[in-house]
C-alpha positions as CSV (number, residue, x, y, z in Angstrom):
1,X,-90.9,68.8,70.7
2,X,-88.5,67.3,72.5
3,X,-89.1,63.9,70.6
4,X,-88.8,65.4,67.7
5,X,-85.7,67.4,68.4
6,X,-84.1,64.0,69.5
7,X,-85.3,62.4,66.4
8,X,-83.8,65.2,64.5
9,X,-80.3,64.4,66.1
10,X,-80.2,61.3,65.7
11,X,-80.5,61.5,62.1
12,X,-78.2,64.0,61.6
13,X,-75.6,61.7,63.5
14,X,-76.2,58.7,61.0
15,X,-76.0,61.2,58.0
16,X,-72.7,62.7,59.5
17,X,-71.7,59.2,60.3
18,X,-72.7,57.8,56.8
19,X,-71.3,60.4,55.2
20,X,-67.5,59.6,56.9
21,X,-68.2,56.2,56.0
22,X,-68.7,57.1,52.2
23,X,-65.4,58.8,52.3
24,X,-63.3,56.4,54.0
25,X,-64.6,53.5,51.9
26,X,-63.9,56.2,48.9
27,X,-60.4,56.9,50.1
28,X,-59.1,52.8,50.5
29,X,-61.1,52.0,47.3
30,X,-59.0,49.6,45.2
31,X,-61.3,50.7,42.3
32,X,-59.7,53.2,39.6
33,X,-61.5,55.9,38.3
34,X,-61.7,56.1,34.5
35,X,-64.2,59.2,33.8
36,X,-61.5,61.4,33.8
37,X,-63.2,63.7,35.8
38,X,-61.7,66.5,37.4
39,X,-61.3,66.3,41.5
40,X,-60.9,68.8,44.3
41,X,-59.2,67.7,47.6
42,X,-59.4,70.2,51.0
43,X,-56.5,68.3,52.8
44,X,-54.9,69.0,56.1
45,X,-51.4,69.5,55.1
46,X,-48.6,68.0,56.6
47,X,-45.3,67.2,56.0
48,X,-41.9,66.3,57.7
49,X,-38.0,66.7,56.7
50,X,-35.6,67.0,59.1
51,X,-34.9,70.5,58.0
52,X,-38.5,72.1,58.9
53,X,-39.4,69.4,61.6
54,X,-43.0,68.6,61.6
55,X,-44.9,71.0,58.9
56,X,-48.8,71.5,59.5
57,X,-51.3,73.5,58.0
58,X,-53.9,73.7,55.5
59,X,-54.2,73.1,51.7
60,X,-56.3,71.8,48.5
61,X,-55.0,69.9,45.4
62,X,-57.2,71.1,42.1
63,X,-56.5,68.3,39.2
64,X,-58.0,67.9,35.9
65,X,-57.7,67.3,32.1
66,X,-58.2,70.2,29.5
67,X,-59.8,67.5,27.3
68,X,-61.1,64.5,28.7
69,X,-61.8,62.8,25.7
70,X,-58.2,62.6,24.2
71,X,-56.6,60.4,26.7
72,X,-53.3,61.6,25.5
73,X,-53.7,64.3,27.4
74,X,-52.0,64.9,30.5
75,X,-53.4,65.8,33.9
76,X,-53.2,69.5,35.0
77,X,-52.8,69.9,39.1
78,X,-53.0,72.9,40.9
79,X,-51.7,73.2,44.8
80,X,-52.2,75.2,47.5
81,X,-50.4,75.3,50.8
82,X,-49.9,77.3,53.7
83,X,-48.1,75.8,56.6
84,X,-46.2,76.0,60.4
85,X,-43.5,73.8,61.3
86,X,-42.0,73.0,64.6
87,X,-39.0,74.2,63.9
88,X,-40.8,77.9,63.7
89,X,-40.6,77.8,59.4
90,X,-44.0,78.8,57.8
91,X,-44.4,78.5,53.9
92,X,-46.8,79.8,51.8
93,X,-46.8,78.0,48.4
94,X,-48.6,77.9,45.1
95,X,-47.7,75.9,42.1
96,X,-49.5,75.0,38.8
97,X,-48.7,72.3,36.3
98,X,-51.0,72.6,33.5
99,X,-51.2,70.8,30.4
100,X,-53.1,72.1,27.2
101,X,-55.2,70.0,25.2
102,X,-53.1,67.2,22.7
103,X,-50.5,68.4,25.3
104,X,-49.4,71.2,22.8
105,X,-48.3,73.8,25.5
106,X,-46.8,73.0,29.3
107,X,-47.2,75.6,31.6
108,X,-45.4,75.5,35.1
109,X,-45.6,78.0,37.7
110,X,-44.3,78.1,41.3
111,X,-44.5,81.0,44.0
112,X,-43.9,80.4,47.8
113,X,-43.1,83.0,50.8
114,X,-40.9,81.3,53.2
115,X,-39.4,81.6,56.6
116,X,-37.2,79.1,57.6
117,X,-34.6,78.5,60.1
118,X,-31.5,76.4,59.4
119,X,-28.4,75.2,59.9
120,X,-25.4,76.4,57.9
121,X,-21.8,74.2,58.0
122,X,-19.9,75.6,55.5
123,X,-19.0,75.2,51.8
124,X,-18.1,72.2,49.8
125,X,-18.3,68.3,49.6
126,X,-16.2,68.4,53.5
127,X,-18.1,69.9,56.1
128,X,-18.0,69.4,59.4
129,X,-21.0,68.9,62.1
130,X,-18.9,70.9,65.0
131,X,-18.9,74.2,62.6
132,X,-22.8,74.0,62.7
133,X,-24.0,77.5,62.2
134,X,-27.7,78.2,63.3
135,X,-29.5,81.5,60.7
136,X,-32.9,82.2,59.9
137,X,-33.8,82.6,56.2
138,X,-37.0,84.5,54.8
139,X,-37.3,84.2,51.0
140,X,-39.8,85.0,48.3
141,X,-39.5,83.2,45.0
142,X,-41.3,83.3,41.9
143,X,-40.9,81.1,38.6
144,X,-43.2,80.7,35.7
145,X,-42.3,78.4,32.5
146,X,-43.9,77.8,29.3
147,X,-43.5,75.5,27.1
148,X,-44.4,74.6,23.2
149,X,-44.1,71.3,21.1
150,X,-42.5,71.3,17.8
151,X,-41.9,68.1,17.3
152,X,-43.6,65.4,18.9
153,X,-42.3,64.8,22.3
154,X,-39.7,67.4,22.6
155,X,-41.0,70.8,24.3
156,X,-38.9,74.1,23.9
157,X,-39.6,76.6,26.8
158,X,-38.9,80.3,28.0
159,X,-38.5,80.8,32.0
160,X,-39.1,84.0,34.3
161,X,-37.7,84.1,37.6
162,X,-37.3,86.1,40.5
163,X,-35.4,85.2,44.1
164,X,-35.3,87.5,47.3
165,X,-33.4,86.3,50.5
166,X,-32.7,87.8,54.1
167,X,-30.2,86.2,56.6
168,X,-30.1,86.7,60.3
169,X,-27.0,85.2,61.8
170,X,-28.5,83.8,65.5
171,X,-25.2,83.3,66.8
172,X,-22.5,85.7,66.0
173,X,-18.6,84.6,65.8
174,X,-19.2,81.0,63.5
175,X,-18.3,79.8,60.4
176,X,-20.8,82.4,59.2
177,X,-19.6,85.4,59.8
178,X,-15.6,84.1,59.9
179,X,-15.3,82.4,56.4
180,X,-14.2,85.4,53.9
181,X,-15.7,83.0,50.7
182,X,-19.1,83.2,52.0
183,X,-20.6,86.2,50.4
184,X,-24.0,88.4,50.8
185,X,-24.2,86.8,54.1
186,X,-27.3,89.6,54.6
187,X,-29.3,88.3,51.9
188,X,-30.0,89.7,47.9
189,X,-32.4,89.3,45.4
190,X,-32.2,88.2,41.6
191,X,-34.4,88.0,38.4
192,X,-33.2,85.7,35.8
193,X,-34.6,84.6,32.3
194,X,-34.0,81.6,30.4
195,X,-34.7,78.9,27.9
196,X,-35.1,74.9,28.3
197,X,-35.8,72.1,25.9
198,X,-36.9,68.9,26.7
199,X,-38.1,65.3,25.6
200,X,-40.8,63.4,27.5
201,X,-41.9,60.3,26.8
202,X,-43.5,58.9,30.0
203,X,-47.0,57.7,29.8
204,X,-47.5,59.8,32.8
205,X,-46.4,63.1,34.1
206,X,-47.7,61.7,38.3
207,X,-46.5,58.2,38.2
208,X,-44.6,57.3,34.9
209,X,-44.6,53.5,34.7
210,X,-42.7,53.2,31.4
211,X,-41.0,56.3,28.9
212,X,-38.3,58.9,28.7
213,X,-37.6,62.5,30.2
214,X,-34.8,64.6,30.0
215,X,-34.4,68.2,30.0
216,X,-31.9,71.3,30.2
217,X,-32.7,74.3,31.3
218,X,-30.5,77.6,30.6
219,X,-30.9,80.8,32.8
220,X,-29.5,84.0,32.7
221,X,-29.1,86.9,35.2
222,X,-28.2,90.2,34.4
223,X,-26.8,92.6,36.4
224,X,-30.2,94.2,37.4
225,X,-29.6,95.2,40.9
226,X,-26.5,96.9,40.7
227,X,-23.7,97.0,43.6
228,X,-22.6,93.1,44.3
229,X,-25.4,91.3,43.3
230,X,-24.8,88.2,41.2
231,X,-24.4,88.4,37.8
232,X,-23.9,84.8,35.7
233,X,-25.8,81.8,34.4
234,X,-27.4,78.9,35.8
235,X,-27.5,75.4,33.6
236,X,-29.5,72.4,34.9
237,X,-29.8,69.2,33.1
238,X,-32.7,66.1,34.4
239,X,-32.3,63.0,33.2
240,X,-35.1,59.8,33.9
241,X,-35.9,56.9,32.6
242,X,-38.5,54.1,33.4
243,X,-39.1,50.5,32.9
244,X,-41.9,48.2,33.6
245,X,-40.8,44.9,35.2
246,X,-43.7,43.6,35.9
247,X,-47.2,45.4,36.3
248,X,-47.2,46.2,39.6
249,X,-42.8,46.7,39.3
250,X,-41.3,49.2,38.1
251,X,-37.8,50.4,37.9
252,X,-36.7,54.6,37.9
253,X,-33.5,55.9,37.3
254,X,-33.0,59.8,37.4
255,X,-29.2,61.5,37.0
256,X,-28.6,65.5,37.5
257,X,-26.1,67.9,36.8
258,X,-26.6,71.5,38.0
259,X,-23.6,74.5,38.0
260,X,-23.9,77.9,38.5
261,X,-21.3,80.4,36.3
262,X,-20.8,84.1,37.3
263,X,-18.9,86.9,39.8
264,X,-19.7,87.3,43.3
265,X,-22.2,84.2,43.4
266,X,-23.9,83.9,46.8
267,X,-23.4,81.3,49.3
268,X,-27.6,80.9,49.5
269,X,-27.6,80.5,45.7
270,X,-24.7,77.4,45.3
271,X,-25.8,74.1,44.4
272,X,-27.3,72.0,47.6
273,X,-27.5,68.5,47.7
274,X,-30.1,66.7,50.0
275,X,-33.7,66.6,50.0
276,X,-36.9,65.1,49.9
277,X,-36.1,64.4,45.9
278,X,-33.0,63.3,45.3
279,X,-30.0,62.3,47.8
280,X,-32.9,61.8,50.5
281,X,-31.4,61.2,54.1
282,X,-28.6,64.3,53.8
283,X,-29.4,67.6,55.1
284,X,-30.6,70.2,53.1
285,X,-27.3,72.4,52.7
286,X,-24.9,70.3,54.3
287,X,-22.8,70.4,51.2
288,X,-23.1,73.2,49.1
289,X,-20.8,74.9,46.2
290,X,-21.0,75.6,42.8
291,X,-21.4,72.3,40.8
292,X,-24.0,69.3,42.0
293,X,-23.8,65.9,40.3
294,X,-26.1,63.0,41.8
295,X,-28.0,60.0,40.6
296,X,-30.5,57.8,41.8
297,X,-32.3,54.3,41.0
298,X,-35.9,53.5,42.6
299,X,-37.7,50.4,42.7
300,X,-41.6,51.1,43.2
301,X,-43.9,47.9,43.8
302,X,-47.4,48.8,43.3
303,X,-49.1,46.3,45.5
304,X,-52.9,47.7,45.1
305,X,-54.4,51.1,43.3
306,X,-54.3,53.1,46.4
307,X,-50.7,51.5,48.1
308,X,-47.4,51.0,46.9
309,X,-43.9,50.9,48.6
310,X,-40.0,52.0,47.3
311,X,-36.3,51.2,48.0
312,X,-34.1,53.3,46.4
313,X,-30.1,54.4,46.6
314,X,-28.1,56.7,45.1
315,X,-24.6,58.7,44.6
316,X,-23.9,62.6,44.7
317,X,-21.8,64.9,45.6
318,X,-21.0,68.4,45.2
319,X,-17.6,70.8,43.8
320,X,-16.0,74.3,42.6
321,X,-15.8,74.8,38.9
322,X,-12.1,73.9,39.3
323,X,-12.5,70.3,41.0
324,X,-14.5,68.3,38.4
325,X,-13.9,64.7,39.3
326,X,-15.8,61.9,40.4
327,X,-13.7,61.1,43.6
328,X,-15.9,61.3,46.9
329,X,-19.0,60.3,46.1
330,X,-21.5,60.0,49.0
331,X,-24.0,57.5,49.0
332,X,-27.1,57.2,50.5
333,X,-29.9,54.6,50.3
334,X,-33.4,54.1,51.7
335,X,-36.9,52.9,51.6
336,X,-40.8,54.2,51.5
337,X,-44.6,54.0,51.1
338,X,-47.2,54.9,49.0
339,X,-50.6,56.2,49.4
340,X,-52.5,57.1,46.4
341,X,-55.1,59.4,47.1
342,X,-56.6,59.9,43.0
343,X,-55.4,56.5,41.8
344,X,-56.4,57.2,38.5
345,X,-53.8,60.5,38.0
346,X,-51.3,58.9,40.4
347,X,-51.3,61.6,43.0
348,X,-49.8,60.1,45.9
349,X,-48.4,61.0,49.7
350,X,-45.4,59.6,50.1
351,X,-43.4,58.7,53.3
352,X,-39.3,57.6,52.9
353,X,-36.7,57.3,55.4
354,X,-33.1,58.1,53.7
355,X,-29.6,57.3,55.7
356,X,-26.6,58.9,54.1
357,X,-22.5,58.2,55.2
358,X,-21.3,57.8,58.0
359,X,-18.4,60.1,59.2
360,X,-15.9,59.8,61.7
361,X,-17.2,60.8,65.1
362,X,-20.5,61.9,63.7
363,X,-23.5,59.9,63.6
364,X,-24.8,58.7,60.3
365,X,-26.4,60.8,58.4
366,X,-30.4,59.9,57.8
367,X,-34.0,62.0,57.2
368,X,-37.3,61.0,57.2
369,X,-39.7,62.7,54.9
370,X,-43.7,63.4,54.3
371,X,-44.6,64.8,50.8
372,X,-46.6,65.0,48.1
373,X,-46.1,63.3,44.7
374,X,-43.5,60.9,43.9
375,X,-39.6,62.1,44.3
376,X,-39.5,61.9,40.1
């Protein structure tokens, strides 16, 4: 018995051990999957921007095609995360992106419960590091889009959404509590609908190589809560483009516009500029107010199906709705690596490390981030 037991162990360790060795040489494949078959992915989840520290948790990615004999058809994903940070955050977050067969209808949907601590500095394109403001935010958000083509390409859409944010002030007596234009410093909640129309013609919706997006998105929210809640419109325009240099080179260029119209609008829902998509290596929140403008260009070298690396810079910068100029512009510039865990959908895990200016008697502005998918 005890032979037999041993036996018994010792193939279970090759299996287990053959088994790892299957799904490492799986994972570093340079091979590309063309069956088109739909994958399922248990990860560990991690992540890291310098506003959440070092995020850890568990997750799965679901992607697919609707039809996987039209090959026009774009993939469908489907992510799950729940997560701690370091920084005490924890984030519980699902979003969809799901594309009907032909790619006739485009359905997005995103809901996330989120604690977060953070640094506040102020409003506007001048903040100052010394008026650093510690709070703790908890928010629950909720947006689903849908989307129809009726001509080829171009995609009209109608959007639900609903925001609800708390505030605790850590330390009482800062820029928080003493500036008179910051306003529902406790927190609110709003539900806004709205309408977008867009024109996409990338060859992918993961990892666009070549092909156009753009797309503005109108949102309205009505006075539903009564009392001092916002009331006003939101506009958001996205504009990319790509172009192949080479078949491992390609060249991305995105530009943004986002304002936000209306009476008694919130400090928590201003424009924001840094994070791990656009004006990477700036705080999240840093600059805030109503109007963001920022662009960025991205050079992505493909080396091998499962590895590629980035350099990208940028210009942004954000102002009231009665300060539109181009005057200040911040920069920022960086550079990254790929890993592509479904090479054949371009899902990827990206790493970048983004620096930003450099004020007087502060240090230079930088972040270094973990995520999934590319930044656009």
């Amino acid at each position: 018995m005890k032979k037999l037991g041993l036996l018994l162990s010792l193939f279970a360790i090759s299996f287990s051990g053959m088994a790892q060795m299957k799904l490492i040489t799986k994972m570093l494949s340079n091979e590309k999957d063309t069956t088109r078959k739909a994958s399922f992915l248990p990860i560990p989840s991690f992540g890291y921007s310098q506003e959440t520290g070092l995020e850890f948790g568990v997750g799965a990615i679901y992607s697919y095609y609707t039809d996987r004999i039209d090959t026009i058809t774009r993939s469908s994903n489907f992510s799950l995360n729940a997560t701690y940070s370091t920084k005490k955050t924890y984030n519980i977050s699902l979003k969809g992106d799901a594309w009907s067969p032909g790619n006739k209808y485009h359905f997005i949907g995103d809901v996330r419960f989120k604690r977060m601590p953070f640094n506040f500095y102020g409003l506007g394109n001048n903040t100052q590091k010394t008026d650093e403001d510690k709070l703790v935010m908890n928010q629950i958000k909720a947006l689903f889009d849908v989307e129809k083509t009726f001509l080829k390409n171009a995609y009209t859409g109608i959007s639900l959404g609903f925001e609800n944010y708390k505030f605790t002030d850590e330390v009482s007596g800062g820029i928080f509590s003493n500036n008179p234009a910051v306003l529902d410093r406790d927190g609110g909640s709003v539900i806004y609908a709205g309408v977008s129309q867009s024109y996409d013609t990338r060859n992918s919706n993961n990892y666009p190589s070549k092909g156009f997006f753009g797309r503005v998105t109108y949102q309205f929210a009505p006075h539903f809560f009564g009392g001092d809640n916002f009331t006003g419109s939101q506009i958001k325009l996205d504009i990319r483009n790509f172009w192949p240099i080479s078949k491992k080179l390609i060249v991305g260029a995105q530009g943004i516009y986002y304002t936000i119209q209306g009476t008694n609008t919130p400090f928590y829902l201003l424009q924001q500029l840094g994070n791990d998509q656009i004006m990477r290596g700036y705080y999240g929140g840093r600059y805030r107010d109503e109007n963001l403008l920022a662009s960025q260009v991205e050079l992505r070298y493909r080396f091998m199906n499962r590895f590629g690396i980035v350099a990208f810079a940028g210009v942004g910068k954000v102002f009231d709705n009665n300060n539109a100029n181009l005057k200040s512009l911040k920069p920022n510039f960086g550079a990254g690596g790929r890993y592509f865990f479904d090479t054949a959908k371009g899902l990827s895990v990206r790493v970048d490390y983004g620096l930003g200016e450099k004020l007087a008697n502060e240090k230079r502005q930088s972040g270094f981030y973990i995520s999934l998918a590319e930044a656009f």
